[in-house]
C-alpha positions in Angstrom: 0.0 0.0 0.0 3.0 2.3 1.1 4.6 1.8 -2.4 1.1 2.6 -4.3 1.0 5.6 -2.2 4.2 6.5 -3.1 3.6 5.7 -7.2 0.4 8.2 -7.0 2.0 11.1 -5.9 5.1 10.5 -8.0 3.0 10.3 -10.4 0.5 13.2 -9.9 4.3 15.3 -9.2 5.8 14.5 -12.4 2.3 15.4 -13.9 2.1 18.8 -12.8 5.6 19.6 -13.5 4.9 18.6 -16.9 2.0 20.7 -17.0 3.7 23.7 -16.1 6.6 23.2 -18.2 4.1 22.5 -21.5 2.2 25.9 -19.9 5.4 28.1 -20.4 5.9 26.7 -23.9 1.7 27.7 -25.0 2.0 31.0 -23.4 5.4 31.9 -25.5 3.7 30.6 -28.8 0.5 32.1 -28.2 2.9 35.6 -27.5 4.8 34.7 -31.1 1.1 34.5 -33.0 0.0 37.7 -31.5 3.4 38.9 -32.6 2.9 37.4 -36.1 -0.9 38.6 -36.5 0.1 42.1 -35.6 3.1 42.3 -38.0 0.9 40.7 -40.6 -1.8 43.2 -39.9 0.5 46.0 -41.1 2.2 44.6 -43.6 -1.8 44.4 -45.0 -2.5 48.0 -44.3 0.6 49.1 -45.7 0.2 46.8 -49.0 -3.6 48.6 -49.2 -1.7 52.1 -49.0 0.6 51.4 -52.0 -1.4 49.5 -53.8 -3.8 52.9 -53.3 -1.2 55.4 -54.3 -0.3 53.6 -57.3 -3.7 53.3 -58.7 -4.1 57.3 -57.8 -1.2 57.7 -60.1 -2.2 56.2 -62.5 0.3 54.7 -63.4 0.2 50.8 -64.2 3.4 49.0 -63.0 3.9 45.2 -63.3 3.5 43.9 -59.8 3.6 39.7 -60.2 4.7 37.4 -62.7 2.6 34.5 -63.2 3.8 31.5 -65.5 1.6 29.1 -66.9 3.7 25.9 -67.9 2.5 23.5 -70.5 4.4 20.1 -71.6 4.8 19.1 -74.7 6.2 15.7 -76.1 7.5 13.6 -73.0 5.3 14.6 -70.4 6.3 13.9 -66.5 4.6 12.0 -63.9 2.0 13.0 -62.2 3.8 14.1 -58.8 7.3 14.6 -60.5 5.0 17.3 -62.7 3.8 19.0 -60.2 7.2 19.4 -58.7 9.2 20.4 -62.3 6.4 22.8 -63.1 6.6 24.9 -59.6 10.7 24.5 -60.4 9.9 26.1 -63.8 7.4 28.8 -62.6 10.4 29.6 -60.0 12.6 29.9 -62.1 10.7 31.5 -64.9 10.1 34.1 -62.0 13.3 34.6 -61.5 14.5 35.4 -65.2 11.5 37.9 -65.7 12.2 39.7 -62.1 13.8 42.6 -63.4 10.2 43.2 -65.3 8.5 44.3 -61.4 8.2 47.9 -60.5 8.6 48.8 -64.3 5.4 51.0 -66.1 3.7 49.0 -68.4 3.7 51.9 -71.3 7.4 51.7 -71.6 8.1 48.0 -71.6 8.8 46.5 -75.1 6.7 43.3 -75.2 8.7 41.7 -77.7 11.6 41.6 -75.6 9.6 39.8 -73.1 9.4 36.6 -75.0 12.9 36.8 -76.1 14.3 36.5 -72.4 12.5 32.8 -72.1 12.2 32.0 -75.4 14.7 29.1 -76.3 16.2 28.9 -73.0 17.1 25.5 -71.9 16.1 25.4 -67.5 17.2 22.3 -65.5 14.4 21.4 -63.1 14.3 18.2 -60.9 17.4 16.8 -62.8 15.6 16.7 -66.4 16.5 19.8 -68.8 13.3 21.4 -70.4 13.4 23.8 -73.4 11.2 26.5 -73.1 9.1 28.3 -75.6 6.6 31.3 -75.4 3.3 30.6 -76.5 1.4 34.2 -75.1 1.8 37.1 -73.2 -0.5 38.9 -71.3 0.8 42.4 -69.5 -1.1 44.5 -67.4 -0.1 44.6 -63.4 0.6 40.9 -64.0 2.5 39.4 -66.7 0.5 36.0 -67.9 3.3 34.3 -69.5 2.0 31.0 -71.4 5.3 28.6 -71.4 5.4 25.6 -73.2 8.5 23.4 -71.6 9.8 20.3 -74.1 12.0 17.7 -72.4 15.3 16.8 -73.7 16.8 13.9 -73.5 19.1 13.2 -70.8 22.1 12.6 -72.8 21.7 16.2 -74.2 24.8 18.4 -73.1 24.2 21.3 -70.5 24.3 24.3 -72.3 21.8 27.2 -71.4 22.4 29.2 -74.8 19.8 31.7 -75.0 19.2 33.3 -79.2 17.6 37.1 -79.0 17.6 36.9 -82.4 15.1 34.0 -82.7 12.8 36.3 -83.4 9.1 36.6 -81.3 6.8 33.6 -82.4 4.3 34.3 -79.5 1.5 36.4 -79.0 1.6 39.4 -77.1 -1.3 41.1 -75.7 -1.1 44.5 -73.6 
């Protein structure tokens, strides 16, 4: 009976040190959401304010970049697409970048297509050729991208031709 005794309150001892430990570690993450929420909360406000004074300038800058990839010839698995086409879009992104910020009126859309167009992109260890199929510009450039696999024995070379000339549609 002694040694019951003794399990119980080791027991019920161990269980509210546990409690108060795990009580210490909800409080600080309930202090890092509030954090979070509030920082969040401004960032949203302050996005509404620029967003605002652009549109009272009118002024229409490109603000996203939004590929659209489509496969042509060898198409990937279902999963292993999913996961080259957000590799593509990424790195579609990053090659077009230098387009935020800039005023929609001054860009030359048929550059646009030649900074993609022909570019061989290595994503998920296949290479892709890429090829523009339409452009949309407004705030967001629509990019329509078809990607063609290569064969893996084909060398590594990213060569991109600005002379290839502007095969896709552009539409401002």
């Amino acid at each position: 009976m002694r040694y019951l005794a003794i399990f119980i309150l080791g027991f019920l001892l161990g269980a509210s040190l546990t409690n108060l430990l795990l009580a210490r570690q909800q409080e600080q993450l309930h202090l890092a959401r509030a954090e979070l929420e509030q920082r969040l909360a401004a960032a949203s406000e302050e996005l509404a304010q620029l967003k605002e004074n652009l549109d009272r300038e009118s002024r229409q800058v490109i603000v996203a970049i939004e590929p659209v990839i489509t496969f042509s010839g060898d198409r990937p698995p279902a999963v292993e697409g999913r996961v080259v086409t957000q590799s593509l879009t990424r790195e579609i992104q990053d090659i077009l970048a230098p387009l935020k910020g800039q005023e929609v009126r001054r860009l030359n859309p048929a550059l646009v297509p030649a900074m993609i167009d022909g570019r061989t992109v290595k994503a998920n260890g296949r290479q892709f050729k890429l090829k523009v199929t339409l452009l949309l510009i407004s705030d967001k450039v629509i990019v329509h991208v078809q990607a063609q696999g290569l064969p893996a024995s084909s060398s590594s070379s990213s060569a991109v031709s600005l002379m290839a000339g502007c095969p896709a549609t552009v539409a401002i």
